[in-house]
C-alpha positions in Angstrom: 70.8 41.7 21.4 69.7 45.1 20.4 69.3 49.0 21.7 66.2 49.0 20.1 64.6 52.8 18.9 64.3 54.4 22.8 67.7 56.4 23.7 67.0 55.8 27.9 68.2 58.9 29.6 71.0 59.0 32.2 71.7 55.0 30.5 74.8 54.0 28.4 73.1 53.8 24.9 75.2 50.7 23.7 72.7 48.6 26.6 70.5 45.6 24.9 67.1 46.9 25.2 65.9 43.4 26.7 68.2 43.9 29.7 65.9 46.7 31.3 63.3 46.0 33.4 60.0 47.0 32.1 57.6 48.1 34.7 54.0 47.5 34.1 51.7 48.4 37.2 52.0 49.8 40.8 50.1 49.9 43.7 51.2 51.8 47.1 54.9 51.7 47.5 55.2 48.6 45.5 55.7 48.3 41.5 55.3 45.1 39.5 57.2 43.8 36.1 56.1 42.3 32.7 57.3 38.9 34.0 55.4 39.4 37.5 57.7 40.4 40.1 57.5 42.6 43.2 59.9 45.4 44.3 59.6 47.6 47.0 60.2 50.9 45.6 63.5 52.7 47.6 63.2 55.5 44.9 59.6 57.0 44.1 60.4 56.2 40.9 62.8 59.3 40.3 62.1 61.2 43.8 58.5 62.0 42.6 56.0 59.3 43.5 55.0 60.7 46.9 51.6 59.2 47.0 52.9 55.6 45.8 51.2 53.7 42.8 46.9 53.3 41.9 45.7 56.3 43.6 42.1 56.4 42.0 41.2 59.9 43.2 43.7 61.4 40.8 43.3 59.1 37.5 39.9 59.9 38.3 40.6 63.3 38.2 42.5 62.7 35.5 40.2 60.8 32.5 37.1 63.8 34.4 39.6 66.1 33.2 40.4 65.1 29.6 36.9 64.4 29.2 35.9 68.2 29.4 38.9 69.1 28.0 42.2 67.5 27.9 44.5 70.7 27.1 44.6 74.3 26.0 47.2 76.9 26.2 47.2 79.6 28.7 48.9 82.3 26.3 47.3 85.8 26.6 44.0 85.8 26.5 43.2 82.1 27.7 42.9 80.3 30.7 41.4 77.6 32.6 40.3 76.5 35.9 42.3 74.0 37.4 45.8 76.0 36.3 44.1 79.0 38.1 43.1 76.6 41.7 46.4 74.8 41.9 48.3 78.3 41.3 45.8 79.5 44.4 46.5 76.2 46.4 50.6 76.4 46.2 50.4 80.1 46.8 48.7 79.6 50.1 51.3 76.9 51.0 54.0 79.1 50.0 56.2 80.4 53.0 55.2 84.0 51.8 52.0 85.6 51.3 50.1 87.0 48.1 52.7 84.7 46.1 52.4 84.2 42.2 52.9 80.9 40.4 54.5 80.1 37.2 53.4 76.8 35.6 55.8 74.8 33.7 56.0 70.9 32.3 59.2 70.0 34.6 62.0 71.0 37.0 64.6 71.5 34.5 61.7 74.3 33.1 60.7 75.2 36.5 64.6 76.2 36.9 65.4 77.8 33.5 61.9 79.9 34.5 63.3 80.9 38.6 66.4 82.2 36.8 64.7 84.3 33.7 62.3 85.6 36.3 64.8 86.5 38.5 67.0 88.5 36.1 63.9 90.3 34.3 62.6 91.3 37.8 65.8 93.4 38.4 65.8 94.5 34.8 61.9 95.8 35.1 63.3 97.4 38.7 65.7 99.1 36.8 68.6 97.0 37.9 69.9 95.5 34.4 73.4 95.0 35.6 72.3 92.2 38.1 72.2 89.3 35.9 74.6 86.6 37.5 73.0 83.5 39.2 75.0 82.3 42.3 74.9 78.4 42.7 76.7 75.8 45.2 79.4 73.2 44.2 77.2 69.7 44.1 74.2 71.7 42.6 71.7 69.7 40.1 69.3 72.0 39.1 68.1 69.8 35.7 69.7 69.2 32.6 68.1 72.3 30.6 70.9 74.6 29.0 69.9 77.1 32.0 70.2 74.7 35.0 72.5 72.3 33.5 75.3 75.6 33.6 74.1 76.5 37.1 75.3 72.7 38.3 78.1 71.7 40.3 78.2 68.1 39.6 80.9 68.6 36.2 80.5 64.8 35.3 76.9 65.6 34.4 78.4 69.0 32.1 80.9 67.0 30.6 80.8 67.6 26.8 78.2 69.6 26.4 79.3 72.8 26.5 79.8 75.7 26.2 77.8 77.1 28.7 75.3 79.9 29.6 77.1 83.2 30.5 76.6 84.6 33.9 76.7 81.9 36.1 79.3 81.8 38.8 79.8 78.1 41.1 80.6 78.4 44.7 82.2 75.3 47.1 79.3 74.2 48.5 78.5 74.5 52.6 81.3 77.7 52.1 79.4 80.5 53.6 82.6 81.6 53.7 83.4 81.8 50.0 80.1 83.2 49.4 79.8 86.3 51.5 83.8 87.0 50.3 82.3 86.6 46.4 79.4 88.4 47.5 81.5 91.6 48.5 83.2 91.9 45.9 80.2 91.3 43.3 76.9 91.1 45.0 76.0 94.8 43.0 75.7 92.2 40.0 74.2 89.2 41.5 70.3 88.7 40.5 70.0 85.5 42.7 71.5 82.6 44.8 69.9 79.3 44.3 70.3 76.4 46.0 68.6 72.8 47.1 67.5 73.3 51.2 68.6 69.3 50.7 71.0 68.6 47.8 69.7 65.7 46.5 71.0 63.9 43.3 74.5 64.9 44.5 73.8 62.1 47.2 71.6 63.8 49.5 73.5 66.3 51.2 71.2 68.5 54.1 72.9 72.0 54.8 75.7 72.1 57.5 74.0 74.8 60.3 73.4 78.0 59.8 74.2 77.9 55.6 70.8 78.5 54.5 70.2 81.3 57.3 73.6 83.0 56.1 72.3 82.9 52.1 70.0 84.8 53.4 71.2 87.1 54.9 73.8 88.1 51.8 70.9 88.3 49.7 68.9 90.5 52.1 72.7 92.7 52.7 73.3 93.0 48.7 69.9 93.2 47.3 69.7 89.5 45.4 66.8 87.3 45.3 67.2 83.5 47.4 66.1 80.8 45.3 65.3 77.7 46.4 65.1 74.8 43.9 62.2 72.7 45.7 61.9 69.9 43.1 62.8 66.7 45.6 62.6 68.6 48.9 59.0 69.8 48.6 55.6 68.1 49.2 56.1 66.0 52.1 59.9 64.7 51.7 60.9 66.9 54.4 57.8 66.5 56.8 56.7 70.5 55.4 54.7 71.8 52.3 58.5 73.2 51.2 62.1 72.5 52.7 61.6 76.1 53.2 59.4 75.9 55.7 61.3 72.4 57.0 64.4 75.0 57.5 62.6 77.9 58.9 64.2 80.3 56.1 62.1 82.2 53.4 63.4 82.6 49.9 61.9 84.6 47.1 61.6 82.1 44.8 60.6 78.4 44.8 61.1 75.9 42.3 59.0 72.5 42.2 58.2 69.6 40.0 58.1 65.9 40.8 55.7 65.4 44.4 53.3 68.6 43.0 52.0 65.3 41.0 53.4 62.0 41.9 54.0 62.0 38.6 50.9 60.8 37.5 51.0 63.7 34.4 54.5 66.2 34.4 53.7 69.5 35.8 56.6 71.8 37.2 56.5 75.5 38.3 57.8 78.5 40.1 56.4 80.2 43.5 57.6 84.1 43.8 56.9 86.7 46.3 56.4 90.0 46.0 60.0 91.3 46.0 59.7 89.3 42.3 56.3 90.2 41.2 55.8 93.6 41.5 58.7 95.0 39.3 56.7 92.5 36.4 52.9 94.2 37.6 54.5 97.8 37.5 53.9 98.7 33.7 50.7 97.7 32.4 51.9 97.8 29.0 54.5 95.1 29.8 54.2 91.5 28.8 55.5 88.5 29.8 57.7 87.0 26.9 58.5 83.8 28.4 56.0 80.8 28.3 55.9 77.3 27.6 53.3 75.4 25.6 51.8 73.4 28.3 52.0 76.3 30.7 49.1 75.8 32.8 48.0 72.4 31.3 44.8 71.4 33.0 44.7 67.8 32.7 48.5 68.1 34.9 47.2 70.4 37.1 43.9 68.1 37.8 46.5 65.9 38.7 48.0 68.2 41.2 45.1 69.2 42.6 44.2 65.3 43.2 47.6 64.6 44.1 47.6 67.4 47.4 43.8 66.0 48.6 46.0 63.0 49.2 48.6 64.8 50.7 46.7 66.8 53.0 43.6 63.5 53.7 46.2 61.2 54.5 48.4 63.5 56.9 51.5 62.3 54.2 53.6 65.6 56.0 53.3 63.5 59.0 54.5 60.1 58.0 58.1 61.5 56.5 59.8 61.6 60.0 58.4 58.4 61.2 59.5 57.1 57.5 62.9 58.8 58.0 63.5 57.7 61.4 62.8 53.9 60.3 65.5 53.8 57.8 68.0 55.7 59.7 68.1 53.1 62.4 68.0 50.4 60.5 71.0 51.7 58.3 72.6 52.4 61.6 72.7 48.8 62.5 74.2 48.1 59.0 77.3 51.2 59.8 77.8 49.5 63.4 78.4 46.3 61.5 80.8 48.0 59.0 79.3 47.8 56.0 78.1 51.3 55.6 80.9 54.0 56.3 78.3 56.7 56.0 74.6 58.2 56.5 73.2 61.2 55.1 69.4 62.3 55.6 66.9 64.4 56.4 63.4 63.3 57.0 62.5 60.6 54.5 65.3 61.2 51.7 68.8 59.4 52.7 72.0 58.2 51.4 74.0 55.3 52.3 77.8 55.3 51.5 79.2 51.8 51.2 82.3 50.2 52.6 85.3 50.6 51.0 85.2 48.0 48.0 81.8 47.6 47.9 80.4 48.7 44.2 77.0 50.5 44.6 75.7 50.0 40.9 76.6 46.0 41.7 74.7 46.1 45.0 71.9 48.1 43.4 71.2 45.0 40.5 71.8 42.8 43.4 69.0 44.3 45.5 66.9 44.4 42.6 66.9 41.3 41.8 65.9 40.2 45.2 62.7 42.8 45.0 64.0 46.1 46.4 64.8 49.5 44.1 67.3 52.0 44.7 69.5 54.6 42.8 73.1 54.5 42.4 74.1 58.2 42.2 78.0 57.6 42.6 80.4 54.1 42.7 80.0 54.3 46.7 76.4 55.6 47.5 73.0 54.6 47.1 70.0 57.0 47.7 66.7 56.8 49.2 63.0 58.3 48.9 60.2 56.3 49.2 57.1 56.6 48.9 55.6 58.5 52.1 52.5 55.8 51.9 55.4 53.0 52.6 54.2 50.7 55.6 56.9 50.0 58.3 57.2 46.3 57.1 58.2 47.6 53.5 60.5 49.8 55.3 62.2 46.7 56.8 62.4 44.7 53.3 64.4 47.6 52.1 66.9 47.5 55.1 66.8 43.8 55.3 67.1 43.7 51.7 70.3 46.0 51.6 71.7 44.0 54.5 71.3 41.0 52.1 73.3 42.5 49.8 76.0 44.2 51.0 76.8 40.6 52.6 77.0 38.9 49.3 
């Protein structure tokens, strides 16, 4: 057996390439293998695929796209049209008005860009000292030098350091901690950011009040509230954005993954006002930040596609019915004893296993019988299907768990 030339990511490289599964097609919430086989997909994919597998409207959009043309950079003095319409589209379902979007490629650039806006807003307002970001212990905010420092999940920072400066960690769900931090340095703080849902930590949803009481210390000390969207928004939480899922506003809004399905990589950054105008108050002033698919139109054909959906199909709808479905079904599996613990919100949730119970062992047992989920930890699988899953996939997930926790 061999690794073969692909290094997978988040994978232990010594693993025989023949031992992955290869997916070859989708369609809904279901993906298929090279040898054939069926799964219902627990995952969407990698927290993305919102809209499930085959949609036509947006590989139409798609090859209509490349056909005109397929990509050109948005640099000063170019632009193009579907960049411009999606930047319109999120900005209207932004919890703030007259917002401004920044296109990136991914969440981990959608991140590194939040946190460089952020500080050169306050440096353009003539506030250079505030320059520290603000995160919360069990953070994943991407695995870019910028958002991989902001994390609070130190087995994913392990020996790759050292880190960008100017980054402080607080315990998470200690509003405590933070307002006591805050006193002391809030004069130097250019943002907070946090997931409304913390969700490759295992799907943690904030205790009450948390979110409100960030806040409020931003509002009280003169920081910016980030919110790193990149799971929670499009759907996941039954809103547009967890912001809006939470009733609290934050300057700043990161996204990725659902703004697509995936179908082509396209990330960005939503800011207010309180963000924009310090970078609109010298006309002189550019921009040096950028990346080279900024603005890509073929990705954000895709997005524009991928919302139609969305919206058509009422998809902001489904994810409580969706969410609902699982929770009771994994309730019958904690009554019986082999789940200790349930965390969700909406259609995202985490089951934590019985003691002795191996999640990456149940997860190659449950794939094997046809259903896909994530092992984030020894003890808890994840969940986030696709919000076009029937009930009776629904049921093959929680019958399939049931399966294997039993064997």
């Amino acid at each position: 057996m061999t690794t073969g030339a692909f290094l997978h990511p988040y994978a232990k490289p010594t693993r025989a390439a023949d031992t992955y599964t290869r997916i070859v097609r989708g369609d809904g919430a279901r993906v298929y293998d090279d040898h054939g086989n069926e799964y219902i997909d627990g995952m969407a994919s990698l927290w993305y695929a919102n809209v499930g597998y085959g949609q036509r409207s947006i590989t139409d959009a798609v090859a209509s796209q490349m056909n005109n043309i397929a990509a050109y950079h948005c640099f000063e003095p170019f632009s193009n049209e579907p960049a411009e319409a999606i930047s319109q589209r999120l900005a209207g379902y932004a919890p703030f008005e007259n917002g401004r979007v920044f296109l990136t490629s991914s969440g981990s650039e959608a991140v590194d860009s939040a946190m460089k806006l952020a500080r050169i807003a306050h440096v353009r307002a003539g506030n250079p000292q505030r320059n520290v970001i603000v995160t919360r212990g069990r953070a994943y905010h991407g695995v870019t030098y910028g958002g991989l420092s902001a994390q609070g999940l130190p087995a994913n920072q392990e020996g790759f350091g050292p880190f960008v400066e100017g980054i402080i960690n607080i315990a998470a769900d200690d509003i405590e901690a933070m307002a006591s931090y805050m006193a002391e340095h809030g004069h130097t703080v250019a943002a907070i950011m946090t997931e409304p849902v913390q969700g490759a930590a295992g799907v943690y949803p904030p205790s009450d009040g948390y979110l409100e009481g960030l806040r409020r210390l931003c509002d009280q000390h003169g920081a910016f509230l980030i919110f790193d969207e990149v799971i929670c928004a499009f759907g996941r939480l039954g809103a547009w954005f967890g912001a809006q899922r939470f009733g609290v506003t934050p300057d700043l809004i990161t996204f990725a993954k659902a703004v697509t399905s995936g179908y082509i990589p396209l990330g960005g950054v939503i800011m207010n006002e309180r963000v924009s105008a310090p970078l609109e108050s010298d006309a002189t002033w550019m921009l040096r930040h950028g990346h080279t698919y900024s603005g890509h139109p073929t990705a954000c054909a895709a997005a524009l596609a991928n919302l139609d959906i969305i919206d058509e199909q009422n998809l902001l709808e489904r994810a409580p019915a969706i969410g609902a479905r699982l929770f009771d079904g994994f309730a019958a599996l904690q009554r019986d004893g082999i789940i200790r613990e349930i965390r969700s919100d909406r259609a995202i949730a985490a089951t934590v296993l019985a003691e002795g119970l191996d999640a990456f062992a149940v997860r190659d047992t449950l794939l094997a019988s046809g259903v896909i989920t994530r092992a984030v930890n020894p003890e808890t699988l994840t969940w986030c299907p696709p919000l076009v899953i029937t009930d009776s996939e629904i049921d093959r997930i929680v019958d399939g768990l049931a399966v294997a926790l039993r064997t």
